[in-house]
N, C-alpha and C positions, 0 to 999 in steps of 0.2 A: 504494500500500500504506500509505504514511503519512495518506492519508485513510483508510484504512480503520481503524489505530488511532486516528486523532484521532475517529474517529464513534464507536466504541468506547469509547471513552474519555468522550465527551459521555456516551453511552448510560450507560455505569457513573454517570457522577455526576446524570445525572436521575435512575437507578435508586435512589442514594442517597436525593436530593432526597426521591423520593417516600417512601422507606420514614422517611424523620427526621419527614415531613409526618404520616406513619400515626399513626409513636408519638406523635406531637404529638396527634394527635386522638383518639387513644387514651387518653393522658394528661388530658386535654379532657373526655374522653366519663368517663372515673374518675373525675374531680372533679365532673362534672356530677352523676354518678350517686351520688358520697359526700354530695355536698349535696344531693341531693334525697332520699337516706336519712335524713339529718339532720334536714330539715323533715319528713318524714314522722313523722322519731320525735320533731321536738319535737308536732307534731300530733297521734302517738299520746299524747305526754304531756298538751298540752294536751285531749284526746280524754277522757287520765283522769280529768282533772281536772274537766271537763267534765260526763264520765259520773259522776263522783262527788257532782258536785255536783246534778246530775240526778236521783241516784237518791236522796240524802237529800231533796229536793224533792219526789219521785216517792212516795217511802216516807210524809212526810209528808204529801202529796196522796192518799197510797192508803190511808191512816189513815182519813183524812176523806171520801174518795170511793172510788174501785174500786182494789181490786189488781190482778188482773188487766189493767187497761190500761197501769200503771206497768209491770209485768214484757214487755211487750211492748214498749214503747218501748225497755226495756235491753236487748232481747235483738237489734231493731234495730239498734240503735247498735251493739252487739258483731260482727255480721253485717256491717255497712259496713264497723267497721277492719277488721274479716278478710280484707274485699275487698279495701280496699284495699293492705293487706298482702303479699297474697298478688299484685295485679295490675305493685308493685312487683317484686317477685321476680321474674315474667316476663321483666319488661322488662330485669333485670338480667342475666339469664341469656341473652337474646337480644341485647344488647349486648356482652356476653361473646364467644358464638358467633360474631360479625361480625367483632368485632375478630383472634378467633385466625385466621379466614379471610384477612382482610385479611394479615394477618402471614404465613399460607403463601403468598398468593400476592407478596406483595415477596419473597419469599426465593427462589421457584423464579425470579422473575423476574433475581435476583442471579445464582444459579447459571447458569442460561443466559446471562446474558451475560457469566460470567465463561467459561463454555465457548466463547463466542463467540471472547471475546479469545487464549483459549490456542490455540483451531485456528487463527486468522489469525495467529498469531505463529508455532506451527507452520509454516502456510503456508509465512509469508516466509521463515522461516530454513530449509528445506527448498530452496526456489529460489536461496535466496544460495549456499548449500550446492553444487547442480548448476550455477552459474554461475562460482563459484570453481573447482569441477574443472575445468569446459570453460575455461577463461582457462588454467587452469595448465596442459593439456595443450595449447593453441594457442601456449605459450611454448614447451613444448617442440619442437614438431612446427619453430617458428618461428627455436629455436637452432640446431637439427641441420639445417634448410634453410640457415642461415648458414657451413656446413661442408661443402656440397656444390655439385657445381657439374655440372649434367646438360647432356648434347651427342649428337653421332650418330657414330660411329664407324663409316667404310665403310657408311652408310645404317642402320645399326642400333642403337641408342640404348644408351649408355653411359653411366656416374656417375664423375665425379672425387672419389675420395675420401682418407680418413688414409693416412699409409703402413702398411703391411705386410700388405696387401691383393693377391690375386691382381692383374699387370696386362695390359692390354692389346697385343699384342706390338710394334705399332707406335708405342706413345706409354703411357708406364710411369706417368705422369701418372694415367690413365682404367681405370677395369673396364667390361665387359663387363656386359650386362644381359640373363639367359635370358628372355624374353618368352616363350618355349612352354609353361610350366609354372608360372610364377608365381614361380618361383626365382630367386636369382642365380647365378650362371655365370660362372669368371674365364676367361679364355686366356691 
């Protein structure tokens, strides 16, 4: 039984292990994902900056050559961060999802083996419990045998017992033992 709380016991602090690893990687996959929020928006900044500089070139260029192909290039450009904006988002949100999965399942995996440990402890104290009784009624059975003293009397079996007990008529010592009924029986 004491292997089976020390297995329990292992079990509980893997269980730990694991779920400190989760947050760890969860904590991880947050930082990951703040820093690559980050470069994205310094990119969408650089992207402005970029695009701005683009479009006074573009405006300048469509001065002197086509508008139309300058407005197509910004709308381009505007079309990519969108993308990429938005394929950010995804991945956010589905890193999200994973993580809170992850977290129910460390926790059912707690609960269960914390129901583990309370029904084996159960268990045990339940059979210490029926073990102590059976002990303490073999004391008894074991004291009261210490205070009797059983024999055959005229071939039919007799108890020496306390006084003030029906006796025997031939030896006051001894009772009588009805065998026909399951009773006792003095003479």
């Amino acid at each position: 039984m004491e292997d089976f709380i020390a297995n329990a016991a292992l079990l509980a602090g893997h269980l730990t292990q694991q779920c400190e690893k989760v947050v760890a990687e969860q904590k991880s996959s947050t930082t990951d994902l703040q820093r690559a929020a980050a470069e994205v928006g310094q990119g969408v900044a650089a992207g402005r900056a970029e695009l701005a500089q683009s479009a006074r070139a573009a405006v300048r260029e469509a001065l002197s050559q086509e508008i139309p192909a300058a407005v197509e290039a910004i709308a381009d450009s505007g079309d990519r961060l969108r993308a990429i904006a938005d394929q950010l988002q995804r991945e956010q949100l589905a890193a999200a999802s994973g993580i809170r999965a992850l977290a129910w399942k460390a926790l059912a995996a707690m609960v269960v083996a914390a129901a583990v440990v309370i029904g084996g402890t159960a268990y045990v104290a339940s059979n210490n419990v029926q073990r102590a009784q059976n002990a303490r009624l073999e004391a008894e059975v074991m004291e009261t045998l210490q205070q009797v003293k059983i024999t055959a009397c005229d071939g039919k079996p007799c108890v020496k017992l306390s006084d003030g007990q029906q006796r025997w008529s031939r030896n006051d010592d001894y009772i009588l033992v009805d065998t026909s009924n399951g009773a006792g029986a003095g003479k």
